[in-house]
LUMDREN-555179 format. One line per 8 residues: number of its first residue (from 1); their letters; for each residue x, y, z of C-alpha. Coordinates in steps of 0.02 Angstrom, whole numbers, plus 50000, padded with zeros to 5 digits. Example, Ala and Ser with C-alpha at 12.3 -4.5 7.8 and 13.67 -1.06 7.14 Angstrom:
BEGIN
1	AS	50615 49775 50390; 50684 49947 50357
! end
This chain:
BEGIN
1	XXXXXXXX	57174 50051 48197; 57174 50216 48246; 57097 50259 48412; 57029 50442 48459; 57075 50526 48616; 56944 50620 48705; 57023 50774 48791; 56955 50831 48943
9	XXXXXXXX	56981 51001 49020; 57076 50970 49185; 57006 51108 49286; 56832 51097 49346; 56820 51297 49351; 56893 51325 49179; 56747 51170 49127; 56625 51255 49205
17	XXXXXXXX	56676 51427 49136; 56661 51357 48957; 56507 51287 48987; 56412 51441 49032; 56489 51528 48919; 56448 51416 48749; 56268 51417 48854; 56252 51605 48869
25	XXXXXXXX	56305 51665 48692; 56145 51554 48594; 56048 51616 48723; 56080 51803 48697; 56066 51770 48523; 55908 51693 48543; 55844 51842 48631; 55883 51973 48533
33	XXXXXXXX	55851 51886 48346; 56030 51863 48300; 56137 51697 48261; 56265 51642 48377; 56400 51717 48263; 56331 51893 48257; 56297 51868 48415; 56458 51819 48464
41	XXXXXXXX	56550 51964 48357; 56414 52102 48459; 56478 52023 48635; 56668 52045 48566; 56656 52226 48476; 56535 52306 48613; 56629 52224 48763; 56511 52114 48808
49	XXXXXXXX	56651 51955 48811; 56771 52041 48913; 56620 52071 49050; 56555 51907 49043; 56748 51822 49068; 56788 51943 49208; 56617 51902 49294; 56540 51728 49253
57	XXXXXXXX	56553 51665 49413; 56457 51792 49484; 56331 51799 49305; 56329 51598 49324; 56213 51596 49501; 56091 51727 49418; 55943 51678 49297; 55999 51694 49141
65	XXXXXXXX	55870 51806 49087; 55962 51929 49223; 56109 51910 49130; 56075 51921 48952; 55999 52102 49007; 56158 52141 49091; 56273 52097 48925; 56146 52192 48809
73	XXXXXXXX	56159 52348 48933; 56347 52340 48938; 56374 52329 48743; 56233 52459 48735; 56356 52572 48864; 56509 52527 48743; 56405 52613 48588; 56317 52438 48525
81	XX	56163 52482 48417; 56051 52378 48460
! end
Protein backbone atom coordinates (compact mmCIF):
# COMPACT_ATOMS: atom_id res chain seq x y z
CA UNK A 1 0.00 0.00 0.00
CA UNK A 2 1.00 3.17 -0.82
CA UNK A 3 1.41 5.69 1.95
CA UNK A 4 1.28 9.66 1.37
CA UNK A 5 3.85 11.91 2.72
CA UNK A 6 2.76 15.13 4.15
CA UNK A 7 5.43 17.82 3.47
CA UNK A 8 5.91 20.41 5.80
CA UNK A 9 7.64 23.69 5.19
CA UNK A 10 10.77 23.68 7.44
CA UNK A 11 10.97 27.29 8.21
CA UNK A 12 8.52 28.82 10.50
CA UNK A 13 8.99 32.35 8.70
CA UNK A 14 8.70 31.05 5.17
CA UNK A 15 5.17 29.07 6.88
CA UNK A 16 4.10 32.00 8.16
CA UNK A 17 4.88 34.05 5.03
CA UNK A 18 2.67 31.67 2.95
CA UNK A 19 0.08 31.80 5.20
CA UNK A 20 -0.63 35.46 5.09
CA UNK A 21 -0.11 35.56 1.89
CA UNK A 22 -2.81 32.69 0.56
CA UNK A 23 -4.91 34.79 3.49
CA UNK A 24 -4.43 38.24 2.01
CA UNK A 25 -5.02 37.59 -1.77
CA UNK A 26 -9.08 36.14 -1.13
CA UNK A 27 -9.32 38.85 1.02
CA UNK A 28 -8.41 41.62 -1.47
CA UNK A 29 -10.44 39.89 -3.82
CA UNK A 30 -13.22 39.87 -1.62
CA UNK A 31 -12.98 43.53 -1.24
CA UNK A 32 -12.84 44.78 -4.36
CA UNK A 33 -15.45 42.15 -6.25
CA UNK A 34 -12.89 40.11 -8.03
CA UNK A 35 -11.96 36.22 -7.78
CA UNK A 36 -8.81 35.18 -6.29
CA UNK A 37 -7.34 34.66 -9.79
CA UNK A 38 -8.02 38.13 -11.13
CA UNK A 39 -7.16 39.11 -8.12
CA UNK A 40 -4.07 37.44 -8.00
CA UNK A 41 -3.05 38.49 -11.79
CA UNK A 42 -3.97 42.58 -10.54
CA UNK A 43 -1.44 42.06 -7.42
CA UNK A 44 1.26 40.55 -10.07
CA UNK A 45 0.76 43.07 -13.18
CA UNK A 46 0.25 46.32 -10.95
CA UNK A 47 3.06 45.34 -8.41
CA UNK A 48 1.09 44.63 -5.77
CA UNK A 49 3.03 40.92 -5.17
CA UNK A 50 6.35 42.27 -5.23
CA UNK A 51 5.16 44.87 -2.26
CA UNK A 52 3.44 42.48 -0.31
CA UNK A 53 6.74 39.80 -0.45
CA UNK A 54 9.16 42.60 0.33
CA UNK A 55 6.90 43.78 3.31
CA UNK A 56 4.62 41.05 4.89
CA UNK A 57 6.18 41.05 7.97
CA UNK A 58 5.61 44.45 8.54
CA UNK A 59 1.75 44.18 6.50
CA UNK A 60 1.25 40.88 8.78
CA UNK A 61 0.94 42.99 12.45
CA UNK A 62 -1.54 45.51 10.71
CA UNK A 63 -5.41 44.87 10.29
CA UNK A 64 -5.89 43.60 7.25
CA UNK A 65 -8.28 46.07 6.22
CA UNK A 66 -4.98 48.49 6.52
CA UNK A 67 -3.40 46.42 4.20
CA UNK A 68 -5.66 45.55 1.49
CA UNK A 69 -5.86 49.61 1.13
CA UNK A 70 -2.19 49.74 0.96
CA UNK A 71 -1.94 46.93 -2.07
CA UNK A 72 -4.93 48.63 -3.96
CA UNK A 73 -3.03 52.12 -3.59
CA UNK A 74 0.24 50.66 -4.78
CA UNK A 75 -1.21 48.85 -7.97
CA UNK A 76 -3.28 52.04 -8.37
CA UNK A 77 0.42 54.02 -8.28
CA UNK A 78 1.76 51.26 -10.85
CA UNK A 79 -1.24 52.34 -13.44
CA UNK A 80 -3.92 49.52 -12.10
CA UNK A 81 -7.47 50.61 -13.18
CA UNK A 82 -9.33 49.97 -10.67
Amino acid sequence: METIEKKVIPDKELRNKVRFITFIIPEFARAYKMDKQEAYLYLKKYGGLDYLFEHWWALHTDNPFWTIRSLYKICYRNGGPR
